[in-house]
mmCIF file of the N, C-alpha and C atoms, coordinates in Angstrom:
data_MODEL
# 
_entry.id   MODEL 
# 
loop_
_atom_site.group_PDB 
_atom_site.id 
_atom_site.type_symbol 
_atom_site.label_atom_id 
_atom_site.label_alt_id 
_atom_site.label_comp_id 
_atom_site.label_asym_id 
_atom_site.label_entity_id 
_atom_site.label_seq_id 
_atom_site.pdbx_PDB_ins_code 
_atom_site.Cartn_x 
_atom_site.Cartn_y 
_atom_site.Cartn_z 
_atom_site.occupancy 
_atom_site.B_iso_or_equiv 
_atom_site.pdbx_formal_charge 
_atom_site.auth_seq_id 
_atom_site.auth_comp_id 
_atom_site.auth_asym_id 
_atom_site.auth_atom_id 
_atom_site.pdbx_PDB_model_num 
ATOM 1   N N  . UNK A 1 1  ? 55.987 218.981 271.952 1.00 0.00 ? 1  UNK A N  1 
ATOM 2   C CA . UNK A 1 1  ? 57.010 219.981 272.137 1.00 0.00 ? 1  UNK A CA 1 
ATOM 3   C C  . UNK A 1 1  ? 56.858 221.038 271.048 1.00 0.00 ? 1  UNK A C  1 
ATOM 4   N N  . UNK A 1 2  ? 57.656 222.336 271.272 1.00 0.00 ? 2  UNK A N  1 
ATOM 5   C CA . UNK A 1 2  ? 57.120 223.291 270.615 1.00 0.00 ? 2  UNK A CA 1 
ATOM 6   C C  . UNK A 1 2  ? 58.223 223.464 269.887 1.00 0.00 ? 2  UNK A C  1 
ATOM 7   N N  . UNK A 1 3  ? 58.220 223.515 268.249 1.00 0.00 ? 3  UNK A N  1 
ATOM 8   C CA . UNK A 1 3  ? 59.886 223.982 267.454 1.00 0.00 ? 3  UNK A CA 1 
ATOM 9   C C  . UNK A 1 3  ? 60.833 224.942 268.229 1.00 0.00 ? 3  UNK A C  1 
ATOM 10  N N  . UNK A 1 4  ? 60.382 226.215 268.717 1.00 0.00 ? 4  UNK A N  1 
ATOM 11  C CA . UNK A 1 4  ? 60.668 227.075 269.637 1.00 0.00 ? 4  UNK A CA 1 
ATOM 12  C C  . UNK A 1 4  ? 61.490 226.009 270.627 1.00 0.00 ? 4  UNK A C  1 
ATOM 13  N N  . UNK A 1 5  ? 60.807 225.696 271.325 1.00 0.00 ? 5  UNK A N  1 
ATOM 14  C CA . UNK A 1 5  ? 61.486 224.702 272.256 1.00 0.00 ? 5  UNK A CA 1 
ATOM 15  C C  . UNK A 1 5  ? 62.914 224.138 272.096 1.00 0.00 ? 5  UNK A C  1 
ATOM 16  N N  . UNK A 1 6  ? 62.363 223.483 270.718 1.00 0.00 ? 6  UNK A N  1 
ATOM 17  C CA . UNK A 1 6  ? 63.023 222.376 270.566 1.00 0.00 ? 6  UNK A CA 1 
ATOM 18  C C  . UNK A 1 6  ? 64.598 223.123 270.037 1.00 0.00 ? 6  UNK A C  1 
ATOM 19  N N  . UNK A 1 7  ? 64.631 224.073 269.015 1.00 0.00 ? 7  UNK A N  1 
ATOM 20  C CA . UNK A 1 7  ? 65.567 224.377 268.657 1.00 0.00 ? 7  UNK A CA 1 
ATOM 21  C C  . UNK A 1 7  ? 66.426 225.776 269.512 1.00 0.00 ? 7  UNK A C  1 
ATOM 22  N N  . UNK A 1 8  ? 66.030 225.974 270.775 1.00 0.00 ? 8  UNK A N  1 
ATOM 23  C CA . UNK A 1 8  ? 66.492 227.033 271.361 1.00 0.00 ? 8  UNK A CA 1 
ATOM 24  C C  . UNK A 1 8  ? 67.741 226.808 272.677 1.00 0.00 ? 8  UNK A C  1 
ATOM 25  N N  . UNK A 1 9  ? 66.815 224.855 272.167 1.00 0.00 ? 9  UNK A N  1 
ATOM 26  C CA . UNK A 1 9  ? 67.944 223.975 272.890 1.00 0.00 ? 9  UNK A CA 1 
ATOM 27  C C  . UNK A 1 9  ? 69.575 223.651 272.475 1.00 0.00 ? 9  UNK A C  1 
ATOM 28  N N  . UNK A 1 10 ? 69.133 223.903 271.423 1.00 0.00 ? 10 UNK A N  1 
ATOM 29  C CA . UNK A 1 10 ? 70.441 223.279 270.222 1.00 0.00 ? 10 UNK A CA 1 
ATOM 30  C C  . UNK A 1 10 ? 71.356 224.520 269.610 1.00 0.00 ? 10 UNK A C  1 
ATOM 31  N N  . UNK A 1 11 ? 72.406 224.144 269.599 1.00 0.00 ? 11 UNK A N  1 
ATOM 32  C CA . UNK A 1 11 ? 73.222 225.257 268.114 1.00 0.00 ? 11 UNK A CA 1 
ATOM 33  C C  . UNK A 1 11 ? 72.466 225.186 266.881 1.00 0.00 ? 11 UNK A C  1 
ATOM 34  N N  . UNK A 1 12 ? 72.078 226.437 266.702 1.00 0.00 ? 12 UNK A N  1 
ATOM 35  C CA . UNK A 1 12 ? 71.712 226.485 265.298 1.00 0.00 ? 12 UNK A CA 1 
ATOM 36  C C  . UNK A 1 12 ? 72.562 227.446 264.650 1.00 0.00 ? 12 UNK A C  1 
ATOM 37  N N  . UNK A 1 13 ? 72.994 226.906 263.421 1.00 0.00 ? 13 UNK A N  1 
ATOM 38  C CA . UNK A 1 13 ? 73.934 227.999 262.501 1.00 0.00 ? 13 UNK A CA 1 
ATOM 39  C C  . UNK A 1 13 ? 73.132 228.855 261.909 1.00 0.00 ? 13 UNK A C  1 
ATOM 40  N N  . UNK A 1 14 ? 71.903 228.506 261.153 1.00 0.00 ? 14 UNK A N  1 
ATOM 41  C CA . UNK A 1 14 ? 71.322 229.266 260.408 1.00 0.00 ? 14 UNK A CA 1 
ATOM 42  C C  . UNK A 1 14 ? 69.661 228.544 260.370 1.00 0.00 ? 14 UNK A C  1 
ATOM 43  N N  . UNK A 1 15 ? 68.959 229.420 260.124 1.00 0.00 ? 15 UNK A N  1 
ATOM 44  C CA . UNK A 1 15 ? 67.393 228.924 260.165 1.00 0.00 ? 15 UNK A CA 1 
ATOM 45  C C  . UNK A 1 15 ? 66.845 229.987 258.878 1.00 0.00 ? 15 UNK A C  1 
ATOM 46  N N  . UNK A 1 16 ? 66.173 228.656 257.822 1.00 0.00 ? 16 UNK A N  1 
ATOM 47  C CA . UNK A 1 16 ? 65.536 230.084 257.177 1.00 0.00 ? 16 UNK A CA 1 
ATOM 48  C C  . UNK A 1 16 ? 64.121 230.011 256.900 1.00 0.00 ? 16 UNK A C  1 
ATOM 49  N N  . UNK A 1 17 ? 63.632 231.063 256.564 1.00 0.00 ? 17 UNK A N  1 
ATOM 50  C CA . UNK A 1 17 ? 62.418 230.993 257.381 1.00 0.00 ? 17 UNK A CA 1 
ATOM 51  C C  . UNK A 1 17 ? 61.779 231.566 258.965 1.00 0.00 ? 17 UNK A C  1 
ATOM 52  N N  . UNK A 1 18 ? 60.657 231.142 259.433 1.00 0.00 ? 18 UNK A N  1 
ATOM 53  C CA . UNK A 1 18 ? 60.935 231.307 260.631 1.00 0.00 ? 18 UNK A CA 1 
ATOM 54  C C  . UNK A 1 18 ? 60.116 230.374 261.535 1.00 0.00 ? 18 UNK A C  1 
ATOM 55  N N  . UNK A 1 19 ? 60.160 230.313 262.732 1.00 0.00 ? 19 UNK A N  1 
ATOM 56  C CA . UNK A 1 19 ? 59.621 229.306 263.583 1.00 0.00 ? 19 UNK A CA 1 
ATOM 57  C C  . UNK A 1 19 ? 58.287 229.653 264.345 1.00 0.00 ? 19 UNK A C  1 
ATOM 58  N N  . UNK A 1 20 ? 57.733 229.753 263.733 1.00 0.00 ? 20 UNK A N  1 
ATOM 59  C CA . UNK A 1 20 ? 56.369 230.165 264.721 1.00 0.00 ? 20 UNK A CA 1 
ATOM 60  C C  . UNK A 1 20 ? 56.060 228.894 265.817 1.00 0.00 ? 20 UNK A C  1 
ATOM 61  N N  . UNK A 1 21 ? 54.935 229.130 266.711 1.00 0.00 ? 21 UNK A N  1 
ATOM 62  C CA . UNK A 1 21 ? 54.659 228.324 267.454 1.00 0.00 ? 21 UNK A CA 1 
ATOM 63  C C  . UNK A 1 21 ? 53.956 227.240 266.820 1.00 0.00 ? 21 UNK A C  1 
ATOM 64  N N  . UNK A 1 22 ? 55.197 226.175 266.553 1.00 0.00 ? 22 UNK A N  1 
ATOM 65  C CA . UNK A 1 22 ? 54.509 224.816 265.857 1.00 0.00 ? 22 UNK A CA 1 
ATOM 66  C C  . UNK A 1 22 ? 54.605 223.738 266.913 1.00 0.00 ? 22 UNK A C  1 
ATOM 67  N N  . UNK A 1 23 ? 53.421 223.027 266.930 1.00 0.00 ? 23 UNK A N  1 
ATOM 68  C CA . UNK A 1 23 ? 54.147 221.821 267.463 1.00 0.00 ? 23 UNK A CA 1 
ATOM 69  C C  . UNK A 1 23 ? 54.232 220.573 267.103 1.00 0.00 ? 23 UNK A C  1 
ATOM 70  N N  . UNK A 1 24 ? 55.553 219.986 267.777 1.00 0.00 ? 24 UNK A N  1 
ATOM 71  C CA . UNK A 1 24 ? 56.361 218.887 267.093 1.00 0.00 ? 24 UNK A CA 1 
ATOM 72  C C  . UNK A 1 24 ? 55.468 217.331 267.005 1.00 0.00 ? 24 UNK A C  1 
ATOM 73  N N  . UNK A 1 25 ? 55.288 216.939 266.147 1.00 0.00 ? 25 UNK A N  1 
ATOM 74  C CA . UNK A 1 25 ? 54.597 215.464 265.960 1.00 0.00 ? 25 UNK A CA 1 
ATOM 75  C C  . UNK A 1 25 ? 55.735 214.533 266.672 1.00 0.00 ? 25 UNK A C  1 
ATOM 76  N N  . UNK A 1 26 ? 56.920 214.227 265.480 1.00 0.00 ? 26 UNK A N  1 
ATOM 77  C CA . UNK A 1 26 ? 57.991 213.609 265.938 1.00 0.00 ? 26 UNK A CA 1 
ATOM 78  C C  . UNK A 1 26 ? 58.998 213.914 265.273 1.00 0.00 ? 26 UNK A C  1 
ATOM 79  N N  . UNK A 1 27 ? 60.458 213.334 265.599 1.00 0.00 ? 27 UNK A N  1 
ATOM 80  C CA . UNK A 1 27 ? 61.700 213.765 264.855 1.00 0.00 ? 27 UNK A CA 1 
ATOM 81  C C  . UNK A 1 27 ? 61.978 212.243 264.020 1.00 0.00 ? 27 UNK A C  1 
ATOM 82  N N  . UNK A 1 28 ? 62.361 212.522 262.784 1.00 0.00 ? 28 UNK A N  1 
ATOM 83  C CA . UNK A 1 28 ? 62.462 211.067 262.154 1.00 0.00 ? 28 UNK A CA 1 
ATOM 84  C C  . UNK A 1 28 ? 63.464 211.130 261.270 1.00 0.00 ? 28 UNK A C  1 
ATOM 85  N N  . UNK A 1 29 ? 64.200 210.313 261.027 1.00 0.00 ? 29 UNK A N  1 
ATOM 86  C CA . UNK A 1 29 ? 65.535 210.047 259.122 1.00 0.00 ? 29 UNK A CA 1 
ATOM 87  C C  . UNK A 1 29 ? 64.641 209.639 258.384 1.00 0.00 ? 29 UNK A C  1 
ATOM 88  N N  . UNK A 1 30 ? 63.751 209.005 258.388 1.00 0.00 ? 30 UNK A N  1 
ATOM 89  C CA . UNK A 1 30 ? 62.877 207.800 257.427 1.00 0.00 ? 30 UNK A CA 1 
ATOM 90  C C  . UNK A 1 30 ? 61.606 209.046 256.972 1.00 0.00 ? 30 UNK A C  1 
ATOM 91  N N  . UNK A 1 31 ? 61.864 209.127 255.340 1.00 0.00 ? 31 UNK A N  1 
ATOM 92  C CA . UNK A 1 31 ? 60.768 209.639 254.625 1.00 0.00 ? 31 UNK A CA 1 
ATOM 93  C C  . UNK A 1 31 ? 59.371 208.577 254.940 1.00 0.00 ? 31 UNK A C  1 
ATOM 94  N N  . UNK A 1 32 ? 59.385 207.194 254.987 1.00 0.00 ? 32 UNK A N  1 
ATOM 95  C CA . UNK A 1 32 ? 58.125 206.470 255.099 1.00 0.00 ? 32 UNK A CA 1 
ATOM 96  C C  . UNK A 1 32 ? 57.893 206.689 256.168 1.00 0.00 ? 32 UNK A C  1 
ATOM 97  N N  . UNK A 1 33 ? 58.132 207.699 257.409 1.00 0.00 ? 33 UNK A N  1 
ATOM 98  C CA . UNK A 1 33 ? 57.746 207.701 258.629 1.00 0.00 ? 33 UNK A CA 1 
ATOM 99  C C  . UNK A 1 33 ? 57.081 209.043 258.993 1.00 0.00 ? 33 UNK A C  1 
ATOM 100 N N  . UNK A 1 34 ? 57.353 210.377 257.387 1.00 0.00 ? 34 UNK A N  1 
ATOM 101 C CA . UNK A 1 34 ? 56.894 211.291 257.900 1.00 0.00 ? 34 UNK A CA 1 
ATOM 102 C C  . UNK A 1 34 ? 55.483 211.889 257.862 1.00 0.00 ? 34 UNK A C  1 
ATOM 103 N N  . UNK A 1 35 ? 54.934 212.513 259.036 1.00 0.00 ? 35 UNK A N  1 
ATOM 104 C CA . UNK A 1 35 ? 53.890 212.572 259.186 1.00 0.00 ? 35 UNK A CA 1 
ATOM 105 C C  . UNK A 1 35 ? 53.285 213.992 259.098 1.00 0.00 ? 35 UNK A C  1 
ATOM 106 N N  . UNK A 1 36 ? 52.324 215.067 258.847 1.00 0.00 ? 36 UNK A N  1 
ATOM 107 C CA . UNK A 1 36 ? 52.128 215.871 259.217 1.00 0.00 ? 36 UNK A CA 1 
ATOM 108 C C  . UNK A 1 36 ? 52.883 216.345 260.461 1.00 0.00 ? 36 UNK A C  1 
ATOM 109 N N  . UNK A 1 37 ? 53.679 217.976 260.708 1.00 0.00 ? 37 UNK A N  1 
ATOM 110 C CA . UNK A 1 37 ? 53.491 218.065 261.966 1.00 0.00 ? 37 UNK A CA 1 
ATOM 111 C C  . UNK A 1 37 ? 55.185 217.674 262.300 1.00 0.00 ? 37 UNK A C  1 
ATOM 112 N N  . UNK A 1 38 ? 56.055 216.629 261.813 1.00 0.00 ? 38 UNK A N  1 
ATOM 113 C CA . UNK A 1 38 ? 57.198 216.148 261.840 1.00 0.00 ? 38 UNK A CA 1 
ATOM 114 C C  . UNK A 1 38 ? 58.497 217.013 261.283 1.00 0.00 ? 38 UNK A C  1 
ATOM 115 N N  . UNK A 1 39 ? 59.737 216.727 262.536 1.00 0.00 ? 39 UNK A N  1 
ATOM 116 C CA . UNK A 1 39 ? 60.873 217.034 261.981 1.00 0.00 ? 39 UNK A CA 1 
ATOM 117 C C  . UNK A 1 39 ? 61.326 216.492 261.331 1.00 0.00 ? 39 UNK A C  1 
ATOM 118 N N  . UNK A 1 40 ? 62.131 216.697 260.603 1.00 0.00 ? 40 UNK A N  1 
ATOM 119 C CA . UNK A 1 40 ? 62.600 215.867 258.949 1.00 0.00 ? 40 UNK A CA 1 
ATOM 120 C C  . UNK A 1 40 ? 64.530 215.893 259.339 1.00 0.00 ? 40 UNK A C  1 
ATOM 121 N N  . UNK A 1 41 ? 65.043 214.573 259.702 1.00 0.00 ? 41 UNK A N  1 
ATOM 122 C CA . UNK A 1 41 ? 66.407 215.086 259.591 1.00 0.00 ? 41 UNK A CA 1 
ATOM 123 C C  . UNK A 1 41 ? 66.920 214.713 258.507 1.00 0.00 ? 41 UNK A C  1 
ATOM 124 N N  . UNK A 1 42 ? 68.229 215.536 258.027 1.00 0.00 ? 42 UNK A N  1 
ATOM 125 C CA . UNK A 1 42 ? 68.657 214.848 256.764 1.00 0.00 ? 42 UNK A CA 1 
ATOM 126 C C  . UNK A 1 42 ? 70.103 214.523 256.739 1.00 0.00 ? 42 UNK A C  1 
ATOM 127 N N  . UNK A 1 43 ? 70.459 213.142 257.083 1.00 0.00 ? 43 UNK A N  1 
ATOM 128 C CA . UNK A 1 43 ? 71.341 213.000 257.614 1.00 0.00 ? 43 UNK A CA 1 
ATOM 129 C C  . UNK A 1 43 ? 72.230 212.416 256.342 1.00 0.00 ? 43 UNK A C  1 
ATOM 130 N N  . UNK A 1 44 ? 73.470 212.487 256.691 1.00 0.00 ? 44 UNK A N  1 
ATOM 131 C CA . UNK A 1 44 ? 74.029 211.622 255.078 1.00 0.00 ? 44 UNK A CA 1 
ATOM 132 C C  . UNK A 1 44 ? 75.275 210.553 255.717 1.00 0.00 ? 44 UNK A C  1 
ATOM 133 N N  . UNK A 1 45 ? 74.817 209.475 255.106 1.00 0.00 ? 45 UNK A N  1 
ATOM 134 C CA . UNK A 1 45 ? 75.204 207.969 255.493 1.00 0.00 ? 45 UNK A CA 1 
ATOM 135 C C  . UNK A 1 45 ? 76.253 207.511 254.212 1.00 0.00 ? 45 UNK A C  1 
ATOM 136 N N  . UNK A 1 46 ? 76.970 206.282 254.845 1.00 0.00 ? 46 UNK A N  1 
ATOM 137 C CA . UNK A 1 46 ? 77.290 205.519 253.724 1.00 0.00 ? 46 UNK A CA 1 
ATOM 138 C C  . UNK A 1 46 ? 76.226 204.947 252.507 1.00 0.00 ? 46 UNK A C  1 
ATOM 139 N N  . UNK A 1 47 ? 75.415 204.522 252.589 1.00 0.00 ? 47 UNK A N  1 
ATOM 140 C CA . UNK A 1 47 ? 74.345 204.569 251.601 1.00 0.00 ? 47 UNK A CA 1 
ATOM 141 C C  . UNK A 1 47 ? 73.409 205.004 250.954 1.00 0.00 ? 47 UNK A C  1 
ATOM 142 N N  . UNK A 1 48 ? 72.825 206.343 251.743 1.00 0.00 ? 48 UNK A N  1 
ATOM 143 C CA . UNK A 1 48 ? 72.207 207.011 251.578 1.00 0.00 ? 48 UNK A CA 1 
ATOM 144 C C  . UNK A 1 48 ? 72.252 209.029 252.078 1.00 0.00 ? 48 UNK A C  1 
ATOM 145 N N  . UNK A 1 49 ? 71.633 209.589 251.681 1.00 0.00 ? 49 UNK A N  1 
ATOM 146 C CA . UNK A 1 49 ? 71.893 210.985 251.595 1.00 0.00 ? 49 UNK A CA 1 
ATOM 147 C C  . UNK A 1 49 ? 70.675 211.432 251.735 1.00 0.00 ? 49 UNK A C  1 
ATOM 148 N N  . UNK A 1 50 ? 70.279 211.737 253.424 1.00 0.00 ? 50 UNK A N  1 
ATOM 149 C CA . UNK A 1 50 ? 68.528 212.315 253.836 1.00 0.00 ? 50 UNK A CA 1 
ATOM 150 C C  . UNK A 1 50 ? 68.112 213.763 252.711 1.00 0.00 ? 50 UNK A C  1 
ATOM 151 N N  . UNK A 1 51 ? 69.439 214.229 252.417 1.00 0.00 ? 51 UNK A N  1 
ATOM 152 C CA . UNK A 1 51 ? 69.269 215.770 251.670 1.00 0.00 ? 51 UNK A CA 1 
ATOM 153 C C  . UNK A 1 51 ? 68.690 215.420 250.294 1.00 0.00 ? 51 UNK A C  1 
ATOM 154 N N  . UNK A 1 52 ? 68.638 214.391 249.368 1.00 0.00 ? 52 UNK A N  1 
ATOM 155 C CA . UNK A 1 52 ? 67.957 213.949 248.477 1.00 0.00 ? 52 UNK A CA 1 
ATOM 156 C C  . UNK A 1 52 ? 66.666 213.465 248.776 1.00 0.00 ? 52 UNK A C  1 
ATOM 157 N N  . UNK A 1 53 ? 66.208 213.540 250.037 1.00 0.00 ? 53 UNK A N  1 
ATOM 158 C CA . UNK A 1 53 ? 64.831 213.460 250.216 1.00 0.00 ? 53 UNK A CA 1 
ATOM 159 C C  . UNK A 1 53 ? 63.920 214.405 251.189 1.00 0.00 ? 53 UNK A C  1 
ATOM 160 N N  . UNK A 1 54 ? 64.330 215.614 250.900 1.00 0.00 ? 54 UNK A N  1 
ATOM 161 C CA . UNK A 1 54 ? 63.938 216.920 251.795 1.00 0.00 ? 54 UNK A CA 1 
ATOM 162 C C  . UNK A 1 54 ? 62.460 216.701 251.146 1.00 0.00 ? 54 UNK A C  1 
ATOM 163 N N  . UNK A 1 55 ? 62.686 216.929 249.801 1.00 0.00 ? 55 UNK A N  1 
ATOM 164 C CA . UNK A 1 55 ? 61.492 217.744 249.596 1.00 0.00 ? 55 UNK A CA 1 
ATOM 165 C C  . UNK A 1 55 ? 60.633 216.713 249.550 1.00 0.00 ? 55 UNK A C  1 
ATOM 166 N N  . UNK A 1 56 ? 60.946 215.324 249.784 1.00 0.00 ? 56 UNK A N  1 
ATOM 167 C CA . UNK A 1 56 ? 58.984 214.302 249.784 1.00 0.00 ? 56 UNK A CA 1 
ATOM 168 C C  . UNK A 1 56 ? 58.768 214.520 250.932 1.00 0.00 ? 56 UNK A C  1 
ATOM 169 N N  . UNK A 1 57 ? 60.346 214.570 252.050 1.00 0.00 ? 57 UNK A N  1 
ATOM 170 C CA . UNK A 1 57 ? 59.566 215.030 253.407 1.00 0.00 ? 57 UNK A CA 1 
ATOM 171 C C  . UNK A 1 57 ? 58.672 215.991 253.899 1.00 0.00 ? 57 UNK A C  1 
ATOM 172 N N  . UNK A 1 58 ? 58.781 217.097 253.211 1.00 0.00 ? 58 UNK A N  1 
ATOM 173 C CA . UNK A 1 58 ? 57.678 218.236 252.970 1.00 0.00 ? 58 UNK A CA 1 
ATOM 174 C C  . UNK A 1 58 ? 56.257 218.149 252.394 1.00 0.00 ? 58 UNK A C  1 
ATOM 175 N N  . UNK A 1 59 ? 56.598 217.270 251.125 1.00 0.00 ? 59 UNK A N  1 
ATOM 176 C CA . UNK A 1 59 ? 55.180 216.811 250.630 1.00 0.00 ? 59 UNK A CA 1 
ATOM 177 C C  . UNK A 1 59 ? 54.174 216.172 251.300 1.00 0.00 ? 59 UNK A C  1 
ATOM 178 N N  . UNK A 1 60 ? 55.229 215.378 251.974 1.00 0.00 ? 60 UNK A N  1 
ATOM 179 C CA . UNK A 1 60 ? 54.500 214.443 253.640 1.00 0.00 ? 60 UNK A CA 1 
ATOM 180 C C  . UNK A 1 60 ? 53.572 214.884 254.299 1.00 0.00 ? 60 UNK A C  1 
ATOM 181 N N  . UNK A 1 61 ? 54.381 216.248 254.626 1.00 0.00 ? 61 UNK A N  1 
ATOM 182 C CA . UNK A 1 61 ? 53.806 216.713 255.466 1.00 0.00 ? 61 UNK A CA 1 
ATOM 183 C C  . UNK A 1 61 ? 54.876 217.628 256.549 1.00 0.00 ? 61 UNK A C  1 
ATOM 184 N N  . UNK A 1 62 ? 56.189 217.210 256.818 1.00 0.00 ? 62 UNK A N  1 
ATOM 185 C CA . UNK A 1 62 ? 57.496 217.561 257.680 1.00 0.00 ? 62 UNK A CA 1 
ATOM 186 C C  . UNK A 1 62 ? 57.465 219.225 257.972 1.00 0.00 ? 62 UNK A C  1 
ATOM 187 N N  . UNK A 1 63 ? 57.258 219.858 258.886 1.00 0.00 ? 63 UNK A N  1 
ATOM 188 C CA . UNK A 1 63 ? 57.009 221.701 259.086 1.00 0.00 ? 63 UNK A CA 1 
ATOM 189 C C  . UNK A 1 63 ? 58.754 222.097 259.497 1.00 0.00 ? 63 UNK A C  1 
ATOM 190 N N  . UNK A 1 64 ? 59.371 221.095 259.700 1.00 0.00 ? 64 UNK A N  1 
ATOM 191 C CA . UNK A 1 64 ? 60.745 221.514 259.799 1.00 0.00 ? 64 UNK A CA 1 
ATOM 192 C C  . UNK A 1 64 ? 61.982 220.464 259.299 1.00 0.00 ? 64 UNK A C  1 
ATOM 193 N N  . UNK A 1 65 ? 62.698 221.099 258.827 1.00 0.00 ? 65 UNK A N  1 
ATOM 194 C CA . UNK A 1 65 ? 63.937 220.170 257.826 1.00 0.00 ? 65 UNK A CA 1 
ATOM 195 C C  . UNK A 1 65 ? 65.011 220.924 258.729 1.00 0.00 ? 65 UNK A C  1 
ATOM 196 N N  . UNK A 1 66 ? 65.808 219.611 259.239 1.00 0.00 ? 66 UNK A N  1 
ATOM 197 C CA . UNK A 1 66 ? 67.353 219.813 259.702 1.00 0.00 ? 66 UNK A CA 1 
ATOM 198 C C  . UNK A 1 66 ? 68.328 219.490 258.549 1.00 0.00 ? 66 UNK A C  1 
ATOM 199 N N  . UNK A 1 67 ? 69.459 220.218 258.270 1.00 0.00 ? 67 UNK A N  1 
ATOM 200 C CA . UNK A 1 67 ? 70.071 219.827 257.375 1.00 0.00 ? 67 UNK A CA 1 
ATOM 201 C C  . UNK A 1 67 ? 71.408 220.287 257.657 1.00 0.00 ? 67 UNK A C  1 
ATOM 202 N N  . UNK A 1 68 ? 72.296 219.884 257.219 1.00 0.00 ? 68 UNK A N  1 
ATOM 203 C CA . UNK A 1 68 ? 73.822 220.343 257.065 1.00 0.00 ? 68 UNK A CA 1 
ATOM 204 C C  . UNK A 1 68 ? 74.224 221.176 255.703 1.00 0.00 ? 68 UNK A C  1 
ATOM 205 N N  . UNK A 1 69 ? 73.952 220.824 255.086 1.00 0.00 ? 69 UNK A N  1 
ATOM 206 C CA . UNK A 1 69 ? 74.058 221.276 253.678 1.00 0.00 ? 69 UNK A CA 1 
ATOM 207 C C  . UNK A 1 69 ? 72.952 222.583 252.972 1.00 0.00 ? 69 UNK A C  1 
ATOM 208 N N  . UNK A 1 70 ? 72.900 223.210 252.043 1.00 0.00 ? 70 UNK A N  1 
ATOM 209 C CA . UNK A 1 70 ? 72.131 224.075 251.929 1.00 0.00 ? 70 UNK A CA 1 
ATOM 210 C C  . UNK A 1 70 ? 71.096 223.286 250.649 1.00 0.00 ? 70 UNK A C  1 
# 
């Protein structure tokens, strides 16, 4: 699937950056799962907080980060 795609489906409040024609590996919460190519969500739980792990998801490899928070 194509980011384009994927997010034209959804409400988006804000995007920064921009979306060129990427395409999607997979969508994942789990930093040990991210792959080149992958959406990165960052979700925040009773135990944990995905937004404290944006940026290994990037190092990973992740071409797009969902987030709530800035």
């Amino acid at each position: 699937m194509e980011a384009k795609e994927l997010f034209n489906s959804i409400k988006v409040k804000n995007i920064k950056g921009t979306l060129p024609d990427l395409s999607i590996n997979k969508i994942t919460q789990d930093t040990r799962e991210v792959e080149t190519g992958d959406v990165f969500l960052c979700i925040e739980g009773s135990d944990f907080d995905g937004h404290l792990y944006a940026k290994d998801a990037v190092e990973k490899g992740a071409t797009v980060i969902v987030a709530q928070k800035k």
